[in-house]
N, C-alpha and C positions, 0 to 999 in steps of 0.2 A: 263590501269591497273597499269602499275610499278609508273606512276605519285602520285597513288592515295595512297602508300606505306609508301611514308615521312609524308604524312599529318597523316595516321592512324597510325604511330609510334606516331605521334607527341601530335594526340590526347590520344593513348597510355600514353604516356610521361606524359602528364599532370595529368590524372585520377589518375594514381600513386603518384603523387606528392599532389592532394586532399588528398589522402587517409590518405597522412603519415601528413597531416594539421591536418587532423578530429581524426584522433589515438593519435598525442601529448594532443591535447587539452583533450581527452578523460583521456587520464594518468592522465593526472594534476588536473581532476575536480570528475572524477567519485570516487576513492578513498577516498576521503574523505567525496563527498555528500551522497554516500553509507554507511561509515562507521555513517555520522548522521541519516541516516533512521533504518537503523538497531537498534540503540538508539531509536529511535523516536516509532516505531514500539513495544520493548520490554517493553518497560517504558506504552505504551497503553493496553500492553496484557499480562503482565507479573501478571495483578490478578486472571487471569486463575489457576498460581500455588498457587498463596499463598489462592484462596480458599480453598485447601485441605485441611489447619488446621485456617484462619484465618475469615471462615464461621462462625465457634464452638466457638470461642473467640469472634465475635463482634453477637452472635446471628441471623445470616441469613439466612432466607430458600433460596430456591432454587430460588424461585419468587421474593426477593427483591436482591439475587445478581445477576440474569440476568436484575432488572433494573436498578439497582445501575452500573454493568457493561457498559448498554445500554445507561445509562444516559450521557457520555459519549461525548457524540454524537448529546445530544438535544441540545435547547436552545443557548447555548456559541459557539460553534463547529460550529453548521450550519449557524448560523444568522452573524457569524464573518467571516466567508469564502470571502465573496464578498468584506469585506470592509477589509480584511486583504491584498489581493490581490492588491486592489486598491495602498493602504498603500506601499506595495511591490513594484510596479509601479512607485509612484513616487518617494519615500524614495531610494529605491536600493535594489536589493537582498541583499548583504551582512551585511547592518545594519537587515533589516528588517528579513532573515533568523537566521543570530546569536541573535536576541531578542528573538526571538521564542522559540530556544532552550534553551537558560540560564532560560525562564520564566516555561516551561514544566516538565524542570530536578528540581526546586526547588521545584515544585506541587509533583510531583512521590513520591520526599523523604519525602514530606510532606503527603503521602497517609500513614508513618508509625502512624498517630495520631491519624486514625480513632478512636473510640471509643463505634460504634453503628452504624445502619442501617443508623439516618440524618445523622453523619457526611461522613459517607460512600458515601452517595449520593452527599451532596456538592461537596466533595473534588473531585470528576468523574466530575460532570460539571465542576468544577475550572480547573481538566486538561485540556477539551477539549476547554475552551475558550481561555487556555494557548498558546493551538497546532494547534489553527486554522488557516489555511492559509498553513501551512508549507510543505504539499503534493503540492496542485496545484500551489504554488511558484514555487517549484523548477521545477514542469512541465514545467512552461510557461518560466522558464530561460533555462533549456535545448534548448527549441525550438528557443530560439535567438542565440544558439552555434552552434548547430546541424542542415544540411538540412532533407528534410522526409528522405530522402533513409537511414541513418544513424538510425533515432530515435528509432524505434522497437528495435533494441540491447543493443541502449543507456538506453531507457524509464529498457528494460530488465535487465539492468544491475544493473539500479537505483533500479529498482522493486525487484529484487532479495532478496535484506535488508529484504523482510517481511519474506521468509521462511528461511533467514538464521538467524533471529533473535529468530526464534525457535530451529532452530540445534542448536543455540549457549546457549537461554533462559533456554530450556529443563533441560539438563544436571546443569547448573550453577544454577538456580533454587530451583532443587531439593536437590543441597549441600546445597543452604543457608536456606534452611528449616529447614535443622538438627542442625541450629547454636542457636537453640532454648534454650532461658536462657541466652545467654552469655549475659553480662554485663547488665545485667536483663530487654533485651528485646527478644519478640518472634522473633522464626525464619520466619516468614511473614513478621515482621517491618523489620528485618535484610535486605531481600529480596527486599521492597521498597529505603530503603536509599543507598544499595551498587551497584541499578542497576537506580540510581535516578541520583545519581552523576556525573558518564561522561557524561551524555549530557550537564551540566555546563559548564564541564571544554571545550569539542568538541565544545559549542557554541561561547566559547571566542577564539577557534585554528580558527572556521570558519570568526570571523570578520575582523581575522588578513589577510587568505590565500586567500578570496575566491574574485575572479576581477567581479565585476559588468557586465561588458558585454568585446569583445575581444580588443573594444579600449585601455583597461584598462590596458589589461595584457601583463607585462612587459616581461613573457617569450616566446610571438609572435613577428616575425619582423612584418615589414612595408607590405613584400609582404606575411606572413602568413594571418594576416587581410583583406588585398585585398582580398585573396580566400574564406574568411567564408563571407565575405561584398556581392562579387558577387555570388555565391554558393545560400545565402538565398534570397540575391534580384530576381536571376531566377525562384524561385519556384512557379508554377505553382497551385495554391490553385481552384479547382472547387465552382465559386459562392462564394467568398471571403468576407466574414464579417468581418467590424472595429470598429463599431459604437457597442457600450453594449448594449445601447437599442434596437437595432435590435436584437442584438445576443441574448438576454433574450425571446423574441420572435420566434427564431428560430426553427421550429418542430425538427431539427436534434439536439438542443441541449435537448431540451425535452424528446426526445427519448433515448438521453447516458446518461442523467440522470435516465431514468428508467433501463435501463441496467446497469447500477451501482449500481442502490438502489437493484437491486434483487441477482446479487450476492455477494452483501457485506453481506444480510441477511446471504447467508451460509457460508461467507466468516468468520463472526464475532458468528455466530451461533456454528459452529463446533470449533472454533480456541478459544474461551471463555469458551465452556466446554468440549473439548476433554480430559484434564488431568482428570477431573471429569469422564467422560466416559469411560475409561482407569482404574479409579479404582473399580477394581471390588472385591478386597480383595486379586487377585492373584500377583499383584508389588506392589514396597516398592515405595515411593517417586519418590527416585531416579532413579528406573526403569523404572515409568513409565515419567520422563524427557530425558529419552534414547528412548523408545520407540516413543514420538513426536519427539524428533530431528528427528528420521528414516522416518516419514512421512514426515515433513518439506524437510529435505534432497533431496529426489526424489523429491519433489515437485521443488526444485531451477532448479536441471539437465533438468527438464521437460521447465519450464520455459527457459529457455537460448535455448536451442535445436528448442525448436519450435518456439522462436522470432526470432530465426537465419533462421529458415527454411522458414518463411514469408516475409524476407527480401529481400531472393533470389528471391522468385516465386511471393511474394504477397499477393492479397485475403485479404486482413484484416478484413474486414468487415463479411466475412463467416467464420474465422479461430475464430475469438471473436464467434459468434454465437456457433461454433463447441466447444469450450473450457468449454462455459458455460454449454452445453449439457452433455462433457464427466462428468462434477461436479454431473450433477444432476441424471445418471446413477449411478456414485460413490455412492452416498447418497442412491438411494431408495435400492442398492448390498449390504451396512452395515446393512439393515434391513433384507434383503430378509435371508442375510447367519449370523447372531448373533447368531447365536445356537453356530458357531466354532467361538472363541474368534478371532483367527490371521486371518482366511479370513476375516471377520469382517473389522478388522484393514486395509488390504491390497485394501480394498473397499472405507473406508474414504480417505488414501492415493492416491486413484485415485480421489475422490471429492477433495481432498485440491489441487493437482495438478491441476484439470483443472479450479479451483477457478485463483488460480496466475497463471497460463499462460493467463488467461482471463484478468487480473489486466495488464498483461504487453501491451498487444494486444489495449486493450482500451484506455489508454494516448496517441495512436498516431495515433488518427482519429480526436480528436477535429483542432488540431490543422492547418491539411487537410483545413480548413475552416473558421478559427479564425488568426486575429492578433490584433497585437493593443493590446491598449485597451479592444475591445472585449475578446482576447486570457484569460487577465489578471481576467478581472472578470466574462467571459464567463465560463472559468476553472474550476476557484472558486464556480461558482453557479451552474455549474453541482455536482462539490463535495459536495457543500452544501447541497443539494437534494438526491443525492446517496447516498452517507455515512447514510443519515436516516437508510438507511437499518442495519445499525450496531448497531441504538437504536433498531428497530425491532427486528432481530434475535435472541440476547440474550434473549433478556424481553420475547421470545416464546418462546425459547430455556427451559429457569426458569420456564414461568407459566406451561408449559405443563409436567415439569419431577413434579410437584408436585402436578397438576391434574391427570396424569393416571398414576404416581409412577415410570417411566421409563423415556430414553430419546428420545425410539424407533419411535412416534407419530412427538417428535420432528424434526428429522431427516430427517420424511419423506416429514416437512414442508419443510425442505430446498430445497428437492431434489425442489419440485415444483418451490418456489422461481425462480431456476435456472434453471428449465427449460419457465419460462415466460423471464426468461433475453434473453435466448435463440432466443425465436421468436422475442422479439424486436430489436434484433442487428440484426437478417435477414433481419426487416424490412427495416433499414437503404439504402441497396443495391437500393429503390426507390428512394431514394433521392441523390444519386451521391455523396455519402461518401466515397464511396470505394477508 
């Protein structure tokens, strides 16, 4: 027994010293690829607010700004995903993710020129062929920094960006709305070019800061490198796929692709007309940009809390299931209780919440089973496929508040949405994804 005390100090010793490997690298990467999703994120969602006055100005019902929103997301978006990836692959992150953003941040400020329902619609597919690739990029480079036991807080911390891009969007949003007139543009175009722009300027910091993988980075020694080299060569992947044409093949990539697509539907359903939903005559603008931050908000704390609590104990496979369930609970609550405005409210906040814990939960099963090559455009062609769901939701979101004149019909589509994401991330648990 006293033999075996130096060894478990020693192995003591070392875990500790992983730790503070995997925490530097964390400092130094996550700051700022968080601060480009957060951009990245606002810059895709931020027509939520300027609907509120810039529907009335370009002529849009409800039905062509949930597809114009949705649009988005066809065509350019999905079909660029895999070959963006690739692109990423061989190119480098750091060319390939600072391209991304200089070309997205240009499109945003240039959504100030709409002028009608087509160029509304181009200019939504120009972004999203813009931004394609730039999520499951940075997945699949985390995953070359990070081992699993790490990524659930990493993937969390990354993922965090989307509801803090509304605590932040919300508020700022609804100032730039009021800036209506100034130098004789509306306060919507104001809102596209001054929330268009730092991702330009964040694409060019990222080309400068950001090390392609840890050989690169010059603020690792020799022996920091050694421990993320051996750390990721240990990991232990169930059924390990490298080859892409397998991986495209794979029912388990099938399957996170359908669990993607279903709760992006509520994901982008509720989160494109929640400011819409919100107004009901009783907040100004800017209220109701405070009253989303306040969903968002709890939605991050819920996020972080619960990727932390998976980390410790596990389950990912069931906790993604559980996340998408509480969403869809959330969802059919804001119907059940719309008679009282704030329980209302307090109902979608529990759907937005278990939308982004589910978002967090999900980037860190593919990779369980993916590398390579595979990882890179396996990634991508789950995003590809999933994110559909973001054309969806909206475009049902629109047709349905201007078929039965509400958005309550809508709503309840979502809840379903996510509860079919629901059963198929259970199903997972058959195929040794856990």
């Amino acid at each position: 027994m006293a033999a075996a005390q130096p060894a478990l100090a020693a192995a003591s010793a070392k875990s500790a010293a992983d730790r503070e490997v995997f925490a530097k690298i964390g400092w130094r990467l996550m700051p700022l690829l968080t601060t480009a999703y957060i951009l990245n994120y606002l810059d895709r969602t931020n027509v939520s607010f300027a609907a509120l006055t810039m529907n009335e100005a370009l002529g849009l019902t409800a039905t062509q700004f949930g597809l114009g929103s949705g649009l988005f997301f066809f065509l350019g978006y999905c079909f660029l995903e895999v070959p963006s990836n690739v692109a990423l692959y061989r190119f480098g992150p750091r060319r390939w993710l600072s391209r991304i953003m200089i070309s997205w941040g240009l499109v945003s400020v240039a959504m100030s020129l709409a002028i009608g329902p087509n160029s509304f619609y181009g200019l939504r597919l120009l972004l999203g062929a813009a931004e394609a690739g730039f999520f499951p990029g940075v997945a699949f480079y985390l995953a070359t920094w990070f081992p699993a036991e790490y990524r659930t807080r990493i993937i969390a911390w990354f993922m965090v960006a989307i509801p803090i891009s509304a605590v932040i969007g919300g508020p700022v949003s609804g100032l730039l709305l009021g800036l209506d007139g100034a130098l004789g543009l509306s306060g919507w175009q104001w809102l596209f070019i001054v929330e268009g722009l730092p991702a330009v300027a964040v694409g060019f910091v990222l080309f400068v800061m950001l090390p392609d993988r840890p050989e690169d980075a010059k603020w690792l020694s020799d022996d920091e490198r050694s421990v993320v080299r051996e750390r990721l060569a240990a990991e232990r992947r169930p059924k390990e796929v490298k080859r892409l044409s397998v991986a495209l093949r794979d029912v388990r990539v099938l399957i996170l692709a359908g669990v993607q697509f279903g709760f992006l539907v509520g994901s982008y359903g509720i989160g494109i007309f929640l400011p819409q939903i919100l107004d009901t005559g009783r907040l100004t603008d800017v209220q109701i940009g405070f009253v989303t931050s306040g969903c968002y908000a709890v939605a991050s704390v819920t996020m972080i809390v619960w990727a932390g609590r998976v980390d410790r104990r596990g389950n990912k496979v069931g906790n993604l299931a559980a996340a998408c369930a509480v969403a869809a609970v959330g969802f059919v609550g804001s119907i059940v209780f719309a008679g009282n405005f704030w329980i209302s409210v307090l109902w979608i906040m529990l759907a937005v919440s278990g939308v982004n814990a589910a978002r967090a939960l999900f980037w860190t099963i593919p990779p369980r089973f993916l590398s390579g090559m595979a990882a890179a455009g396996g990634l991508a062609f789950i995003n590809s496929i999933g994110t559909m769901g973001g054309f969806v939701g909206p475009t049902i979101m629109g047709w349905l508040r201007d078929y039965t004149g509400s958005f309550a019909v809508g709503q309840m589509a979502l809840g379903g949405f996510l509860l079919m994401a629901a059963l198929l991330a259970w199903s997972l648990k058959h195929f040794e994804a856990e």
